[in-house]
VEXPANU-926722 format. One record per residue (C-alpha): z, x, y. Coordinates in steps of 0.1 Angstrom, whole numbers, padded with zeros to 4 digits, always signed. Example, Ala and Ser with C-alpha at 12.3 -4.5 7.8 and 13.67 -1.06 7.14 Angstrom:
2
+0078+0123-0045;+0071+0137-0011;
REM end
This chain:
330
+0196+0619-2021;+0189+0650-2007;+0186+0652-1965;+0151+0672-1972;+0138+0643-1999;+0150+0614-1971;+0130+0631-1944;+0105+0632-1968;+0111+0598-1977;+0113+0584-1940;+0080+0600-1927;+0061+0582-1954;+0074+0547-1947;+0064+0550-1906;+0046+0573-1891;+0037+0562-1856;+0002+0576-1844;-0010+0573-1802;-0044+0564-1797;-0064+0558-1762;-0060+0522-1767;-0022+0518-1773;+0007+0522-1808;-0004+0519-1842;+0020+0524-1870;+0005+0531-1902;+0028+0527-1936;+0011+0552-1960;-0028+0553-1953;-0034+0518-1939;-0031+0513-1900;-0012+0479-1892;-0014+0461-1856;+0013+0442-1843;-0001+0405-1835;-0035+0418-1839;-0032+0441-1808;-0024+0478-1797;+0012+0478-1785;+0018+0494-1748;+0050+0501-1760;+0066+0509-1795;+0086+0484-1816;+0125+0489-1821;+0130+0503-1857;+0153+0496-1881;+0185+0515-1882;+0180+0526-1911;+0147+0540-1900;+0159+0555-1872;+0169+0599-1869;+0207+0599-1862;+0198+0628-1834;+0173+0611-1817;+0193+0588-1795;+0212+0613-1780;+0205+0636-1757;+0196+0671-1767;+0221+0700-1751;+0203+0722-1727;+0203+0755-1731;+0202+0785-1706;+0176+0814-1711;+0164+0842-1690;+0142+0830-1660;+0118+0856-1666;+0112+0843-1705;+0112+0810-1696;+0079+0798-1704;+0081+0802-1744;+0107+0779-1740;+0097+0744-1751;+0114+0721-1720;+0138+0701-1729;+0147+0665-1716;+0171+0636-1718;+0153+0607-1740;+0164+0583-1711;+0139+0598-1686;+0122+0573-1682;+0146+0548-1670;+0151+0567-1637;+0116+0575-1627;+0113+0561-1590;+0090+0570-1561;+0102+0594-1534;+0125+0580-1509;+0107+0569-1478;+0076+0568-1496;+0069+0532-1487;+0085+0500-1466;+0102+0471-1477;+0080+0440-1466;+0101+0413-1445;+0098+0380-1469;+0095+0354-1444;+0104+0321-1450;+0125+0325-1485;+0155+0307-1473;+0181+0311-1445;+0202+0336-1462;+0177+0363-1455;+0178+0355-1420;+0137+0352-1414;+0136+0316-1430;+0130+0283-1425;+0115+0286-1388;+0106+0325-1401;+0117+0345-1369;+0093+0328-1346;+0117+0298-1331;+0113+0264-1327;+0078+0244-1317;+0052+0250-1290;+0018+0275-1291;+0042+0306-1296;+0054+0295-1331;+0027+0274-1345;+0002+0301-1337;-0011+0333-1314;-0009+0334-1275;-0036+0359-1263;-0016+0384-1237;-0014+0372-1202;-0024+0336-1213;-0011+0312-1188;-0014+0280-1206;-0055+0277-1192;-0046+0288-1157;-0066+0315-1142;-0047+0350-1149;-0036+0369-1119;-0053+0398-1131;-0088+0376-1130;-0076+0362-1099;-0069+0394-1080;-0085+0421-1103;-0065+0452-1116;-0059+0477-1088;-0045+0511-1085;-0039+0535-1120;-0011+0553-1131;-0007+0592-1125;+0001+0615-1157;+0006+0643-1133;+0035+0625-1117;+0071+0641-1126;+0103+0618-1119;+0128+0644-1096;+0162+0631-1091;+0168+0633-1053;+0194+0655-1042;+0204+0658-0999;+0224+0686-0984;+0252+0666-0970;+0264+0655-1007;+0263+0692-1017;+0282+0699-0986;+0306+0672-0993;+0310+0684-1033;+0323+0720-1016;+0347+0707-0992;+0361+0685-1021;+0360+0715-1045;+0340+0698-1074;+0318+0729-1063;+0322+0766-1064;+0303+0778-1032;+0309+0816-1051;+0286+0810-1078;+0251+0803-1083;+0247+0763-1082;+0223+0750-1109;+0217+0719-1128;+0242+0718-1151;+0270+0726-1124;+0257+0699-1107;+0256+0676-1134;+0293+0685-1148;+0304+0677-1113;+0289+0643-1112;+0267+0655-1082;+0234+0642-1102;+0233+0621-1127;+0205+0606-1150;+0182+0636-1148;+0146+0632-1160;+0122+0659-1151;+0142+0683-1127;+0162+0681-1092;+0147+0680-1060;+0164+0693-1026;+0159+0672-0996;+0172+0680-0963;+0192+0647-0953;+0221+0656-0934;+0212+0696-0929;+0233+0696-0895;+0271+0695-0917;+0258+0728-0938;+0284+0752-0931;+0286+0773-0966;+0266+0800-0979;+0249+0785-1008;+0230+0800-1035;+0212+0771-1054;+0190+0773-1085;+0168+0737-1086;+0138+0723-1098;+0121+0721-1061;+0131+0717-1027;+0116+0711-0994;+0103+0732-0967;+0134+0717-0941;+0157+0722-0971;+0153+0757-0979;+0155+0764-0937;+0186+0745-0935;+0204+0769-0965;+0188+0797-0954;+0202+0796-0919;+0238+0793-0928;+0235+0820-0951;+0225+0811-0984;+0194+0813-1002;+0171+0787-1024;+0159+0795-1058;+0133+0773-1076;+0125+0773-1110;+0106+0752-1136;+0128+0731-1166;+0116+0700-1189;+0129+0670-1196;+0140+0685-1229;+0153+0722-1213;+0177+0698-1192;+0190+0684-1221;+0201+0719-1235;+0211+0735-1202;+0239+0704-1197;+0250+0705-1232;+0250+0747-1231;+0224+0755-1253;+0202+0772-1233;+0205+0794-1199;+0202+0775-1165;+0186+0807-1151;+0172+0833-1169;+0140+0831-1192;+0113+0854-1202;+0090+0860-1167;+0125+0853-1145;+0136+0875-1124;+0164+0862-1104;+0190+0884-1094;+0226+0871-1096;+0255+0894-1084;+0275+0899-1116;+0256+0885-1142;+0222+0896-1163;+0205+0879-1189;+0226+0867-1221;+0211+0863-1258;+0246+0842-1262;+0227+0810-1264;+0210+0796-1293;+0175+0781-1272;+0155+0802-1245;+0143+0783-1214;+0108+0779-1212;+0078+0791-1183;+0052+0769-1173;+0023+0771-1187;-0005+0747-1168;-0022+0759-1138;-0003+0734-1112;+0031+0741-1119;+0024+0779-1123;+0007+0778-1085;+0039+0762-1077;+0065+0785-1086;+0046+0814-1076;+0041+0803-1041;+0068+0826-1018;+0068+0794-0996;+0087+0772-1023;+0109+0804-1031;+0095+0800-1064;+0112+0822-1088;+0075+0837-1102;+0068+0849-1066;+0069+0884-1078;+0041+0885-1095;+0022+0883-1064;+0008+0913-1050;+0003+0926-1012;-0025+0900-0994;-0024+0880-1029;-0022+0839-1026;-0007+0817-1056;-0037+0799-1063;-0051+0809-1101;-0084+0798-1090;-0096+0810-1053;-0094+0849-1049;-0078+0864-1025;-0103+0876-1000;-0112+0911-0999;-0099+0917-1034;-0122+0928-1063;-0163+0940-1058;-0192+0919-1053;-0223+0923-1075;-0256+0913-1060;-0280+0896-1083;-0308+0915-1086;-0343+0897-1090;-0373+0912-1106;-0403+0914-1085;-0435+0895-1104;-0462+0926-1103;-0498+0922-1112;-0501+0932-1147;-0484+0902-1155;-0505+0878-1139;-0534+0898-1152;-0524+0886-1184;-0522+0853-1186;-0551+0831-1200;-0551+0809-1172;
REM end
């Protein structure tokens, strides 16, 4: 038999037709149901029945991107079998209580008797006794403002010289002082106290997070000078490992004998951007590092003005005239 006549041949004994409701075959005119219902999926044929190409999986070809669209597309016949949501797309629910191979059986992750594992405990329940917080009532609150500065006094920098775990030559900033083991466990900056201020000998030039008003008199007096300038929590971060410059950022302007601003490293150190640290670093009494931007008479306050700065523009009130009382009705 000719491969043209058992096509011809094989198309007439099954030809499978998809309707909304599910798989009918029909064997020459007349449409068959299998067990008097639509199939959702379609029954194994006979080999004999089946195409000797269609089990395996067509070759792809390469054509020109551009063309690509009169191309029919061309897939595996097993795609089906690897269909799968994206990864992440949902959580594995803990089975609790499926045996103790899984770890959350038998007593399920919650223990052994009492309230806590036969049911709920309401928070701060203590077993019908009055909570404290009834008792005394909730006082104070919690301030978002706050920052958490790592104290550092002048006598352990003093002591870090004479040891040499410090270079009095070069500017001292965070990461210096956390390489050296001066600081350690910094959150949201440094700052400068003046404990033990009397056994400051060496001219220091220090770059920190803040320092106070005793501290900065203390450095300056034996020669050295005080720097502050703001960092984050994450800016620390890089400025220990060496991603980013302990110094120099876009508004800075600290001078440093023998160095300028480098593009060597891959993060920039950021400026502060709401109104309290700005006023902050731009106060000359801190020896904030923004201090420039101050002129002559000028305060670092964002919100009063500086008095005698700018013109002041009476309000001028119109005068009711007659006319318009004339007018009215009454």
């Amino acid at each position: 038999m000719a491969e043209d006549d058992w096509m011809r041949s094989l198309s007439k004994i099954a030809n499978v037709a998809l309707t909304g409701a599910g798989l009918i075959f029909e064997v020459g005119k007349t449409a068959t149901k299998f067990a008097g219902k639509h199939l959702a999926m379609p029954p194994v044929l006979h080999k004999a029945l089946c195409v000797p190409w269609a089990s395996k999986t067509i070759p792809s070809r390469t054509h020109s991107p551009i063309l690509s669209f009169l191309y029919p597309q061309q897939r595996s016949a097993s795609i089906l079998s690897g269909l799968s949501d994206n990864p992440g797309a949902y959580h594995k629910s803990i089975r609790r209580g499926r045996g103790p191979s899984s770890g959350k059986g038998k007593t399920s992750g919650r223990g052994h008797k009492g309230q806590k594992q036969h049911g709920k405990v309401p928070r701060g329940f203590n077993g019908g006794q009055t909570p404290d917080e009834v008792v005394h009532g909730i006082r104070g609150f919690e301030n978002v403002f706050s920052v958490d500065m790592k104290p550092l006094n002048l006598d352990k920098v003093q002591s870090w010289v004479e040891q040499g775990r410090l270079d009095p030559s070069k500017p001292i900033t965070i990461r210096e002082l956390a390489k050296s083991r001066c600081v350690a466990s910094v959150m949201d900056g440094v700052k400068l106290l003046a404990k033990g201020s009397e056994k400051v000998t060496t001219p220091l030039n220090i770059i920190i997070s803040r320092a106070s008003a005793s501290a900065i008199a203390a450095i300056e007096a034996a020669g050295g000078s005080v720097t502050t300038r703001y960092y984050t929590a994450q800016s620390i971060k890089r400025v220990v490992k060496g991603e980013t410059d302990p110094i120099h950022s876009l508004q800075s302007r600290i001078a440093v004998p023998g160095q300028s601003k480098s593009t060597d490293y891959p993060k920039r150190l950021p400026d502060p951007t709401s109104r309290k640290d700005i006023e902050y670093y731009r106060d000359p009494a801190h020896r904030g590092y923004l201090s420039y931007q101050l002129g002559e008479g000028q305060g670092p306050s964002l919100f009063f003005k500086t008095p005698g700065v700018g013109t002041f523009v009476a309000k001028r009130v119109k005068k009711k005239t007659a006319s318009a009382a004339e007018n009215r009705i009454w």
